[in-house]
C-alpha positions as CSV (number, residue, x, y, z in Angstrom):
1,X,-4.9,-10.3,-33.7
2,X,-7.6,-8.6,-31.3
3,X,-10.2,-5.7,-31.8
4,X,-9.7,-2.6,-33.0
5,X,-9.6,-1.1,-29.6
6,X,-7.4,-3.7,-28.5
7,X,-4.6,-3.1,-31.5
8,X,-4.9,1.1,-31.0
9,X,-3.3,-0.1,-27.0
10,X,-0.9,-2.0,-28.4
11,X,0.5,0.3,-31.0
12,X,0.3,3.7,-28.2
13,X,1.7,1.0,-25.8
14,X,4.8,0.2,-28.1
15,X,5.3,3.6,-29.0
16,X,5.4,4.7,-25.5
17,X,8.2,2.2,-24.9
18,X,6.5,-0.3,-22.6
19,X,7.4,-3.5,-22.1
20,X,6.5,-6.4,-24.3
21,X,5.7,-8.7,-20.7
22,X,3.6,-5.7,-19.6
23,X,1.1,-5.2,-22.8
24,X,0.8,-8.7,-23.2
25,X,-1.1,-8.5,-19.4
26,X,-2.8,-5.5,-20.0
27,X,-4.3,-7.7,-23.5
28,X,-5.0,-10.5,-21.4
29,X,-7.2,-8.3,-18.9
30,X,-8.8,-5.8,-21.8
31,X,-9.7,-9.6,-23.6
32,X,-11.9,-9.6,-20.2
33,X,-13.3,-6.5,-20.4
34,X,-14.7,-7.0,-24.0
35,X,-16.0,-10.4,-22.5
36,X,-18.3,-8.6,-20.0
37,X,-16.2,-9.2,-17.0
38,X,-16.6,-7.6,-14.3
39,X,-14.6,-8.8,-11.3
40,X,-17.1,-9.0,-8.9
41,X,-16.8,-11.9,-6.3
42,X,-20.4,-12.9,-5.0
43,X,-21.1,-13.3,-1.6
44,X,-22.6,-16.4,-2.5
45,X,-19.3,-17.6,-3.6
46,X,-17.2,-17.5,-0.6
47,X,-16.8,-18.8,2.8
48,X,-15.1,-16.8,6.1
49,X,-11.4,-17.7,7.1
50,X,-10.0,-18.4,10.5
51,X,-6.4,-18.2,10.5
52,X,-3.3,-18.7,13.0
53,X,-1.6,-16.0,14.2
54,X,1.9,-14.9,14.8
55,X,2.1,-14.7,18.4
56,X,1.1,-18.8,18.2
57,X,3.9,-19.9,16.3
58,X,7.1,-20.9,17.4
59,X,9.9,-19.8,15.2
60,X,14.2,-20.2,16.0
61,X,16.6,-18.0,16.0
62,X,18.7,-20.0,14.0
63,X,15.7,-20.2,11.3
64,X,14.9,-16.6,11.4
65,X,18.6,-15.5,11.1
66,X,18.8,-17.8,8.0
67,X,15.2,-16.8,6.7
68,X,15.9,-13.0,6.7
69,X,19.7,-13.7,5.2
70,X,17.9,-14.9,2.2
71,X,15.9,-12.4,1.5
72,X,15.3,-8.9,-0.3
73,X,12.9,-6.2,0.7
74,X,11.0,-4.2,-2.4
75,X,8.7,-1.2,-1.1
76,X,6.0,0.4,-3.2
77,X,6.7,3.6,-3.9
78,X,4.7,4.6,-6.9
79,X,2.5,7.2,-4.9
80,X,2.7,10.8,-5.8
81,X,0.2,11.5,-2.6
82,X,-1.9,13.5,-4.7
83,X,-5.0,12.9,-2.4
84,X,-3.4,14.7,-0.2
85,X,-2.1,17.6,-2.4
86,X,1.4,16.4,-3.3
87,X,3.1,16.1,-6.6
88,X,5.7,14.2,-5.5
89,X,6.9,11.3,-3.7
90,X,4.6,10.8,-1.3
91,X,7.5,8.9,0.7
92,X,9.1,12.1,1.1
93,X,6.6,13.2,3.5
94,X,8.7,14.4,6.8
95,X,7.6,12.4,9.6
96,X,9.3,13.0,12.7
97,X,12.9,15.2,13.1
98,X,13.2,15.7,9.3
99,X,13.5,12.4,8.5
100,X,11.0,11.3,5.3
101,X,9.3,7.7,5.0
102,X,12.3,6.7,3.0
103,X,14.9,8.4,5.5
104,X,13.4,5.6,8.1
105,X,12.7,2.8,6.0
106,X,16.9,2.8,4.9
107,X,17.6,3.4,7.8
108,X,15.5,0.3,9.7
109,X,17.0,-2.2,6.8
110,X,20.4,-0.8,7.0
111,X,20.0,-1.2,11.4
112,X,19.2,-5.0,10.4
113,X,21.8,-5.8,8.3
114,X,24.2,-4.9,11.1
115,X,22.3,-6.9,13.5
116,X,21.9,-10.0,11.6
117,X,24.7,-10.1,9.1
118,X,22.1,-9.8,6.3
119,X,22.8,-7.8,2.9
120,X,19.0,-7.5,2.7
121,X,18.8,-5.6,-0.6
122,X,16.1,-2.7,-0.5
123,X,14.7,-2.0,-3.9
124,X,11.9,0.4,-4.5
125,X,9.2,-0.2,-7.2
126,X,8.6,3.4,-8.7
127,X,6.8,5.1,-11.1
128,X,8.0,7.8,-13.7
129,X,6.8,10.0,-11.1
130,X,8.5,9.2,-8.3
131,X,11.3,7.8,-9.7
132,X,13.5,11.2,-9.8
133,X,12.7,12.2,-6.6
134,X,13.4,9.2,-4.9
135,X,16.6,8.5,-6.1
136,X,17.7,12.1,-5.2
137,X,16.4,11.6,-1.8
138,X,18.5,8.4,-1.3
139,X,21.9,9.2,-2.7
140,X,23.0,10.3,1.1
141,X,22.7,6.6,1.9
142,X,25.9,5.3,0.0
143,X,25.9,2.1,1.8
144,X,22.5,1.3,0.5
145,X,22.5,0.0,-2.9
146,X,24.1,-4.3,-3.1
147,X,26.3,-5.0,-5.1
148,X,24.9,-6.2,-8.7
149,X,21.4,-5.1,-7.7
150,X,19.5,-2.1,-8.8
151,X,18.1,0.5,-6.1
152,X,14.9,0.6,-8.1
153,X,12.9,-0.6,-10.7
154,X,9.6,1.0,-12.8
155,X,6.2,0.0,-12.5
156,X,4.5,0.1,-15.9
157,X,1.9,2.0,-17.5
158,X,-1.3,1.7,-19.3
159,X,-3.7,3.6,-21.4
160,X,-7.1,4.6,-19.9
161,X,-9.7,3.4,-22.3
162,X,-13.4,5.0,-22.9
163,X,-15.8,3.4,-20.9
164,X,-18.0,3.8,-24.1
165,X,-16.5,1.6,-26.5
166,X,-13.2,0.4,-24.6
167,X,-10.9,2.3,-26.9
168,X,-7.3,4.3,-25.5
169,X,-8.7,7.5,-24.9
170,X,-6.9,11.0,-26.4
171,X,-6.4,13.8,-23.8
172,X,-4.4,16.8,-25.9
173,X,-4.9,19.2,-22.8
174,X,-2.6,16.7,-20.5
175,X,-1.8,13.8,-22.4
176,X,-0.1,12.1,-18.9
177,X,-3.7,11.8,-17.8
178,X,-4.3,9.0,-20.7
179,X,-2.4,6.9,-18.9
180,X,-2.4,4.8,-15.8
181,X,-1.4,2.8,-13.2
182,X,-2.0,-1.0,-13.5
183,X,-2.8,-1.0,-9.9
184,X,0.2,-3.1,-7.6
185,X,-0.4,-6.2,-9.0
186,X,2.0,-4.9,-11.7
187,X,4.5,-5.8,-9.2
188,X,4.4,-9.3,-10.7
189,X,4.5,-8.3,-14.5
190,X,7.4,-5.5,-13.8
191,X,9.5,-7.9,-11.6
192,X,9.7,-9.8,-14.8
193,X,9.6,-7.8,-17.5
194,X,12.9,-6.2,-15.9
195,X,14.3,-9.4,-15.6
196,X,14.9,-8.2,-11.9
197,X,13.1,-11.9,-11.1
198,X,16.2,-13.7,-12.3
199,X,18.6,-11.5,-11.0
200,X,17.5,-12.7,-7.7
201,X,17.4,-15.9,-8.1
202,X,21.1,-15.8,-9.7
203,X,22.3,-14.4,-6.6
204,X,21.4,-16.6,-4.0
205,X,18.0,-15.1,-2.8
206,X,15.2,-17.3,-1.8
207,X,12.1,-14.9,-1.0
208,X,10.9,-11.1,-1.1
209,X,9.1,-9.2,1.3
210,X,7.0,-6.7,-0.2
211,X,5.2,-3.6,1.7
212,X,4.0,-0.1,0.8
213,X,6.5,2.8,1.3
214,X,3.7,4.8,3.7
215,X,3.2,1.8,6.4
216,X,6.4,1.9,8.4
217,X,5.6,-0.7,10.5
218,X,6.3,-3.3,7.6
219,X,9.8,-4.0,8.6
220,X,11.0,-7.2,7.3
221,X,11.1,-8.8,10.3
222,X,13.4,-12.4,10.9
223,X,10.6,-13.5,13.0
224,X,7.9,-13.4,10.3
225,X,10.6,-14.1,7.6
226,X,11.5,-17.3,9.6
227,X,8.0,-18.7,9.9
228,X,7.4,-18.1,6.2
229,X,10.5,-20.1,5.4
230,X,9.7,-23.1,7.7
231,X,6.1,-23.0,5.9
232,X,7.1,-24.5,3.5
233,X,4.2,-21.9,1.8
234,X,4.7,-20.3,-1.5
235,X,3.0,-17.2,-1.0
236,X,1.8,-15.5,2.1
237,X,0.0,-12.5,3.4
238,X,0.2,-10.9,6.7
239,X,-3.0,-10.2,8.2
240,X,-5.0,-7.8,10.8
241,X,-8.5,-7.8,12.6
242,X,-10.7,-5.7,11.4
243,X,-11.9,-2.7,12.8
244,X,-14.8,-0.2,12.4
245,X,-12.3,2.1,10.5
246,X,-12.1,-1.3,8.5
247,X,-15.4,-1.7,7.3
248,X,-15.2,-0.4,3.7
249,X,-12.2,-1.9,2.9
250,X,-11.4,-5.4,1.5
251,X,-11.3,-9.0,3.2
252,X,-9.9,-12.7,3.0
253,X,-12.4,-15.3,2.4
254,X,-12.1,-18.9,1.1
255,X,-13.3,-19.7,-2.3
256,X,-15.8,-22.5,-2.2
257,X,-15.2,-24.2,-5.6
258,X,-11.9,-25.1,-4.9
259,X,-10.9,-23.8,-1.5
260,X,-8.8,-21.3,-2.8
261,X,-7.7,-18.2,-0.3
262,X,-9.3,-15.4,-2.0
263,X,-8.5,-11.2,-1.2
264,X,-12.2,-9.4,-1.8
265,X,-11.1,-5.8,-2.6
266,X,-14.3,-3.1,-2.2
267,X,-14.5,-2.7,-5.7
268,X,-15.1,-6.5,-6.3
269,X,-18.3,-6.4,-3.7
270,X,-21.7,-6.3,-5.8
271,X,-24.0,-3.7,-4.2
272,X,-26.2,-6.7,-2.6
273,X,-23.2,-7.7,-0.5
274,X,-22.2,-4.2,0.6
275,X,-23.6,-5.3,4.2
276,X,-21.4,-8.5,4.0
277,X,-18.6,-6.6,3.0
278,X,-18.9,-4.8,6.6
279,X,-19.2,-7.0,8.6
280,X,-16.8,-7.4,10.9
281,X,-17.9,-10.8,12.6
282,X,-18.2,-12.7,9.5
283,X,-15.3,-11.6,7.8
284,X,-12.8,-10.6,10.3
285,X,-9.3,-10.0,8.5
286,X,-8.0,-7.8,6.1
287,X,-4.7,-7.0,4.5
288,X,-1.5,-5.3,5.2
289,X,-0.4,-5.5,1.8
290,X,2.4,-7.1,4.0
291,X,3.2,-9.9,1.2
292,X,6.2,-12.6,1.3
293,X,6.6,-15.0,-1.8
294,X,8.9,-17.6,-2.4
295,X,10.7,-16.3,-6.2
296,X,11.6,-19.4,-7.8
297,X,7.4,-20.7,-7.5
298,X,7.2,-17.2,-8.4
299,X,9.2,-17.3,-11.6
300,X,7.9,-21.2,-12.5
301,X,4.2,-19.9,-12.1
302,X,5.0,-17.0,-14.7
303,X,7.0,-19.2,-16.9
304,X,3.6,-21.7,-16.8
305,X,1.0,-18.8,-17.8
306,X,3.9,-17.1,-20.2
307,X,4.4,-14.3,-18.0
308,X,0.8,-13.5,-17.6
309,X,-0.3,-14.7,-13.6
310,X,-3.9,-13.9,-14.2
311,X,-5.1,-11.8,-11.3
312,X,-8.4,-11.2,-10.7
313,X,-9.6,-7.9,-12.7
314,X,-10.6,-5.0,-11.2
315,X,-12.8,-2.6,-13.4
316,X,-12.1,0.9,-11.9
317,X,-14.5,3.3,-13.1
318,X,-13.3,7.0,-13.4
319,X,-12.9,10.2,-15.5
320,X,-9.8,11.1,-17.6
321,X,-9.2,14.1,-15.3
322,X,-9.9,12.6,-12.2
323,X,-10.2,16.2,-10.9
324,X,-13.1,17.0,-13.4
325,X,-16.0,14.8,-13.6
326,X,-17.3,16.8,-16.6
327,X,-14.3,15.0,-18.7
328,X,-15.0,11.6,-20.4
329,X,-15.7,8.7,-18.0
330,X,-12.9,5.9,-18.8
331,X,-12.2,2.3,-17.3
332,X,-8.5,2.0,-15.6
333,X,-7.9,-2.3,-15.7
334,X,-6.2,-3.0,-12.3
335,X,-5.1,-5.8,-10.5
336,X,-4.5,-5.8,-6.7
337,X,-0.7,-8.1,-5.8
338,X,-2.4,-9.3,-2.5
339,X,-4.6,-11.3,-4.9
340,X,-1.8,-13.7,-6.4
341,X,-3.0,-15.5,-3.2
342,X,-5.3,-17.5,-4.9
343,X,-3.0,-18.4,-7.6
344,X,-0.7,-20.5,-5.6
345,X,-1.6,-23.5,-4.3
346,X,-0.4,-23.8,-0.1
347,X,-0.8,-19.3,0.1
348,X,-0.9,-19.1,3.6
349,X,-1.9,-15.6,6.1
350,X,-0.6,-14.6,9.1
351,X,-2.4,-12.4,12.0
352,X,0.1,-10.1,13.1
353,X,-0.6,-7.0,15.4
354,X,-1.6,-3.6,14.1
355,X,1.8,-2.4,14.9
356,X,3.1,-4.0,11.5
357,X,0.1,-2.1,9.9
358,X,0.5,2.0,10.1
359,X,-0.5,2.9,6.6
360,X,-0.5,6.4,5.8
361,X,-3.7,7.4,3.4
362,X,-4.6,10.6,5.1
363,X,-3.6,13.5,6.9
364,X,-5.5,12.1,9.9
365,X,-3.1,9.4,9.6
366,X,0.1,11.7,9.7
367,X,-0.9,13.4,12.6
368,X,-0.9,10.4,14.9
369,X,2.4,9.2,13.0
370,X,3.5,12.6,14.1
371,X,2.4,12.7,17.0
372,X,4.0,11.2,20.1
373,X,1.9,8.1,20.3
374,X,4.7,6.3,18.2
375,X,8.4,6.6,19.5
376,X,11.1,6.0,17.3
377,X,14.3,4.3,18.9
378,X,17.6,3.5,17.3
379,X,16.6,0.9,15.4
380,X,14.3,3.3,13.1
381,X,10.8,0.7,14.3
382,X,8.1,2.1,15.7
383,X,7.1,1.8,19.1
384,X,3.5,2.5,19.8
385,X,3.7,3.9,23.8
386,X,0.1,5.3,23.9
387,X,-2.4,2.4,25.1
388,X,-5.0,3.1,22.5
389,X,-4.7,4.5,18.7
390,X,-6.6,7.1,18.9
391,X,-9.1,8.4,16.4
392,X,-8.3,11.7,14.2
393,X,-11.4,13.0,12.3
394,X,-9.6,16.6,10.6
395,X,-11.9,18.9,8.5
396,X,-11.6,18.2,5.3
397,X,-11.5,22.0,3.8
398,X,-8.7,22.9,6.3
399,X,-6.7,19.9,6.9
400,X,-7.1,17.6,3.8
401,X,-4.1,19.1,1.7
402,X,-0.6,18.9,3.3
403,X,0.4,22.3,2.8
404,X,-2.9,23.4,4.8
405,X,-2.8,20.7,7.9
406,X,1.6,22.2,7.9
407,X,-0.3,26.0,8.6
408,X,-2.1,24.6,11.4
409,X,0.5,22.6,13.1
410,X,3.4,25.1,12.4
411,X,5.1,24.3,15.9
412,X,4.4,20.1,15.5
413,X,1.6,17.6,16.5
414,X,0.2,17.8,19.8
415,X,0.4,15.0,22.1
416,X,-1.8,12.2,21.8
417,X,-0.6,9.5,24.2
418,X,-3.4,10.1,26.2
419,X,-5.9,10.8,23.3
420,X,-8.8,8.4,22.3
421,X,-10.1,10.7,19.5
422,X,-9.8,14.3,18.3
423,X,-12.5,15.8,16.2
424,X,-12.0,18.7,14.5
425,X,-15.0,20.6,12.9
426,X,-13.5,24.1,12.1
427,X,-10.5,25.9,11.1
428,X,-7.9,25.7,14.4
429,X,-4.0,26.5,14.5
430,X,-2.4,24.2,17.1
431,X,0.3,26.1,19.4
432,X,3.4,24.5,20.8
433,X,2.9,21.9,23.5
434,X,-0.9,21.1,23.0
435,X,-1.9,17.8,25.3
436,X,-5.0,15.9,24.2
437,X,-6.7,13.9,26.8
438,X,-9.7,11.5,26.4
439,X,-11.9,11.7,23.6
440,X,-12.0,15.9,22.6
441,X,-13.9,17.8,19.5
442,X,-13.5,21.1,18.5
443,X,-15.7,23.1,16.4
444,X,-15.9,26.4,15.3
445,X,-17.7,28.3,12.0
446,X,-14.1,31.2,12.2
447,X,-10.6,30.4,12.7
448,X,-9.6,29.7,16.0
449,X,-6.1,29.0,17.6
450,X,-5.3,26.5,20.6
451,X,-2.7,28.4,22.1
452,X,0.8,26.8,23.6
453,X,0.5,24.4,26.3
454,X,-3.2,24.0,26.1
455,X,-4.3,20.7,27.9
456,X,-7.6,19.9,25.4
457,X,-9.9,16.9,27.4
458,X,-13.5,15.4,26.8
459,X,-15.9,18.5,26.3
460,X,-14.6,21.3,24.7
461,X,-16.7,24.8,24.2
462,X,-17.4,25.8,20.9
463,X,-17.9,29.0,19.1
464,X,-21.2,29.0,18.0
């Protein structure tokens, strides 16, 4: 049975051709919601980690080269970029030479299959969204798809429901906006629901390695695959320092009621424990979204909890048109994947460098993936030659949308190997050839342009 509310999902669920697996989670989470629950993880509750790191532990070659034999690669690549004015794939980007996210990405897994004798399926989780356009994009790569696995497989979707009395909102205008995301802890629930879980299994794969589609440092490395093996661990997370650019975003911590690894997302932190949140000395890592689990304790935990793994709930808080804040305000129920860490007993992390971490969320972030801080060899990995990352800060009314930061960068990114930060408070068009030195801002209240071959260092003059 269930509430009203709760049967109207269902039933628009059904219709909509969802999977049975997948409304049975999102009933499981809405049960929650009509409970009063809320998520939040009290500082109170939880306890600092200190954890190895990579560069500690001793791993074979002979283990790695088993290790990364037995396993497949999944990429999340749900994303349409729209924070950044896309309405596609945002793995489709173009990062350097006109290849895309995904143009690298095949090309680093089909570099390691030569080099290690792997088949190393890569499979890509997409939405309805991106679905199309990624498959287009990857029919060049014939060699790609193994043998009795599928290239890609749908993450599932929900109904938004009215924050007012929890039931599936109607949206005439744009009826695509009543429906969401279930955040990418629907990895879990679509892995089954496809019955891509036991697929694996039945053909001889021990583990996955799962990473976003826009941080192209995640390359499923035998080094880290190897060590996760050996672990003997049935779910791991790879794992980075904090930084000041850090300090908003989620943390491990240990659980103190049981020990338990825990993964505090932002939207989990109560407004009391905002300060805890960021601070980087008590809670110093945070996550890659860098994941490796083991698929049979995978499939035997889902069996256990009848397909439902129970992920912490997170209560996002939005409005049906997420563009207009005068439309009703709805709750989307998301889970986060890196939080499955707490449901295995043994879930290990991992501090690995920054270079395994190159997330794309902004177009400050493309620019310095542009850019020639990062080379790109032959084996399709980046190789960060610049001794610092620097810092991009772009205007938001002139840089924010791709098609806007393209205009101003017709001729390519300058180069930043020498950079430590670039401001930019104004409307500039970037020449050909443009050096940044040192830590630079511009500013300007009209358009400017930084002509060809400009060297731009420390203190700049701005037009008042």
């Amino acid at each position: 049975m269930g509430s009203a509310g709760l049967n109207r999902a269902r039933d628009k669920m059904r219709d909509a051709g969802v999977d049975e697996v997948a409304i049975e989670t999102f009933a499981h989470y809405y049960r929650l919601l009509e409970h009063g629950e809320t998520g939040m993880i009290p500082e109170s509750s939880i306890e600092p980690v200190d954890i190895p790191s990579l560069s500690d532990v001793s791993v074979s070659e002979e283990d790695a080269a088993e290790a990364i034999r037995r396993t497949a690669v999944i990429k999340l690549n749900g994303g349409l970029g729209t924070s950044m004015g896309m309405d596609r794939a945002k793995s489709l980007l173009c990062v350097r030479r006109g290849l895309s996210f995904l143009d690298i990405i095949a090309r680093q897994v089909l570099h390691l299959r030569k080099v290690h004798d792997a088949t190393l399926p890569l499979i890509f989780m997409n939405s309805f969204r991106t679905s199309a356009d990624t498959m287009a994009a990857l029919a060049r790569y014939e060699d790609l798809a193994v043998d009795g696995l599928p290239l890609e497989f749908l993450q599932n979707k929900e109904p938004k429901l009215l924050a007012k009395d929890l039931s599936p909102v109607s949206y005439p205008k744009d009826p695509d906006l009543e429906w969401c995301p279930p955040g990418h802890g629907d990895l879990y629930t679509a892995l089954r629901g496809t019955g891509l879980l036991d697929r694996l299994i039945e053909a001889g794969y021990e583990r996955v390695f799962v990473s976003n589609s826009d941080n192209l440092g995640a390359v499923p490395d035998p080094r880290v695959a190897g060590w996760f093996a050996t672990s003997g661990a049935p779910f791991a997370i790879e794992a980075v320092r904090r930084t000041a650019s850090d300090k908003k975003g989620g943390h491990f911590a240990r659980r103190k009621n049981d020990g338990r690894l825990v993964l505090r997302e932002t939207a989990q932190t109560l407004p009391e424990d905002q300060a805890a949140l960021a601070d980087l000395d008590r809670h110093q890592f945070c996550s890659t979204n860098n994941l490796w689990f083991d698929l049979v304790a995978m499939r035997d935990v889902l069996d256990a909890r009848d397909g439902v793994l129970g992920l912490p709930l997170i209560r996002n808080v939005k409005t049906v048109d997420p563009g207009d804040t005068s439309t009703p305000e709805v709750i989307q129920v998301e889970t986060a994947m890196g939080a499955a860490i707490e449901v295995f007993e043994g879930s290990q992390l991992i501090e690995v460098g920054r270079d395994r971490f190159v997330p794309v969320k902004t177009t400050n972030d493309l620019l310095v993936l542009r850019s020639d801080v990062y080379d790109i060899g032959q084996d399709f990995v980046l190789d960060q030659v610049s001794v610092e990352l620097p810092y991009v800060e772009l205007h938001g009314d002139f840089y924010k949308l791709v098609g806007d930061f393209d205009k101003r960068f017709p001729d390519g990114a300058p180069s930043m190997r020498k950079a430590s930060a670039l401001k930019v408070d104004g409307d500039f068009t970037f020449g050909r050839g443009v050096q940044v030195v040192g830590e630079v801002e511009l500013a300007a209240k009209s358009a400017q342009r930084v002509e060809a071959g400009t060297v731009l260092s420390e203190a700049e003059p701005t037009d008042g």
